[in-house]
C-alpha positions as CSV (number, residue, x, y, z in Angstrom):
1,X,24.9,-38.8,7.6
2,X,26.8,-36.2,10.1
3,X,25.1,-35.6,13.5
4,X,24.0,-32.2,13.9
5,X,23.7,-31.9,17.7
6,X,21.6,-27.9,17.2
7,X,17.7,-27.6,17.5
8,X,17.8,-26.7,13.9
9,X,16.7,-29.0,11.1
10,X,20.0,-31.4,10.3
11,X,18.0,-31.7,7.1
12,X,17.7,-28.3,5.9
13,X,18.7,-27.5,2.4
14,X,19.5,-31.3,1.6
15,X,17.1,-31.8,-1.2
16,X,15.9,-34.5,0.7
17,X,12.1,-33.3,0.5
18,X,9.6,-36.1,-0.3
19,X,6.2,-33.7,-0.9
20,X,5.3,-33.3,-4.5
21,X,6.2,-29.3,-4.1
22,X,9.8,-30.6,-3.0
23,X,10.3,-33.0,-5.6
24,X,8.9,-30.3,-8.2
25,X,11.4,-27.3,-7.1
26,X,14.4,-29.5,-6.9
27,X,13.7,-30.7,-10.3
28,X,13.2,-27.0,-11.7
29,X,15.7,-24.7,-10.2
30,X,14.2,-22.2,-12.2
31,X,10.8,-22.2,-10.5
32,X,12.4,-22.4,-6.7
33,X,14.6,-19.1,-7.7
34,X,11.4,-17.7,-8.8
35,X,9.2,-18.8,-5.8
36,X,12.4,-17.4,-3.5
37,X,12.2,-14.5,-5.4
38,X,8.8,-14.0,-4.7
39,X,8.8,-14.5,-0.8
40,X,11.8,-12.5,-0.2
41,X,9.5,-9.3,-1.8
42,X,6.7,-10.6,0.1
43,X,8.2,-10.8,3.7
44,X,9.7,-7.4,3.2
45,X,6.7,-5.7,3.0
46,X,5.9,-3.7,5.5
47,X,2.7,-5.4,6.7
48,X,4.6,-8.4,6.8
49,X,7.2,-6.8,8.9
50,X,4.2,-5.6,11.1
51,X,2.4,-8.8,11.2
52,X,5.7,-10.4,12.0
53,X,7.0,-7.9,15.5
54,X,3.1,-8.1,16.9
55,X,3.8,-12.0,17.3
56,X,7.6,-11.4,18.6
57,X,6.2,-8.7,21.2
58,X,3.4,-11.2,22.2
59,X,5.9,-14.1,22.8
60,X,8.0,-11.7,24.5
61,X,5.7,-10.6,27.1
62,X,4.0,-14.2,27.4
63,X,7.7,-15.1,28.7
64,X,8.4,-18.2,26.2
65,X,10.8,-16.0,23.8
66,X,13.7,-17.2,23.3
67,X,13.6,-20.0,26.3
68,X,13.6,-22.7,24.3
69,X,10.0,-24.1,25.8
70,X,9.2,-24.8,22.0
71,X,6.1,-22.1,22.2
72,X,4.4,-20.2,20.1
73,X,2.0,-17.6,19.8
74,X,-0.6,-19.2,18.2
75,X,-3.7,-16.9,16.7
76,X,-7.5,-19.0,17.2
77,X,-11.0,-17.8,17.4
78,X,-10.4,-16.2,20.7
79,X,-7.2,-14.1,20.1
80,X,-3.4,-15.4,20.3
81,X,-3.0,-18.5,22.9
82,X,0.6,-20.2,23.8
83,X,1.0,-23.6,21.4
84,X,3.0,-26.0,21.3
85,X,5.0,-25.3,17.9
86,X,4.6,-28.0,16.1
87,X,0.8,-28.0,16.6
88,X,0.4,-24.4,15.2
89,X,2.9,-25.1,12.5
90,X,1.2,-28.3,11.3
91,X,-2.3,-26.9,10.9
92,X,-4.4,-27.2,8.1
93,X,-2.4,-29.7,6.5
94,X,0.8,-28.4,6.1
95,X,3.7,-30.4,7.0
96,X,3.4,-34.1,7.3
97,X,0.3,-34.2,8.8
98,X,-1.8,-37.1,7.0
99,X,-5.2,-35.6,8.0
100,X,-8.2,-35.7,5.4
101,X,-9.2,-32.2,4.6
């Protein structure tokens, strides 16, 4: 396996998925173009758009933008809050966090 020295996944696009979503879509190609289909249309909407600047702008001003201090704007009960990104990406389950729900 090649080194891939970026902060992006090394993994990405590999097929190398082990969730039973990952192991669906790379058996029906079909189904993953249709799901793709279906997000691009989704994300260009323009609440999405919307949704999607308001967290930019906050990251901006909070300063952790584009620094690489692996922050994120994170919405909770009291407004957004800095996270850690892996924290707010992980939430609810998602990922390959092993939580009972």
């Amino acid at each position: 396996m090649a080194t891939n020295k970026s902060k992006r996944n090394g993994l990405a696009g590999t097929k190398r998925g082990t969730s039973k979503s990952a192991k669906y879509f790379q058996e029906n190609p079909e189904a993953k173009a249709k799901k793709d289909a279906y997000n691009t249309e989704y994300h260009k909407t323009s609440e999405r758009k919307k949704y999607r600047a308001g967290l930019n702008k906050a990251n901006r001003d909070s300063g952790t933008y584009g620094n690489g201090d692996v922050k994120d704007m994170s919405h909770g009960k009291g407004g957004l809050k800095k996270e850690k990104q892996s924290t707010n990406r992980a939430r609810n389950g998602k990922g390959t966090n092993k939580r009972t729900r």
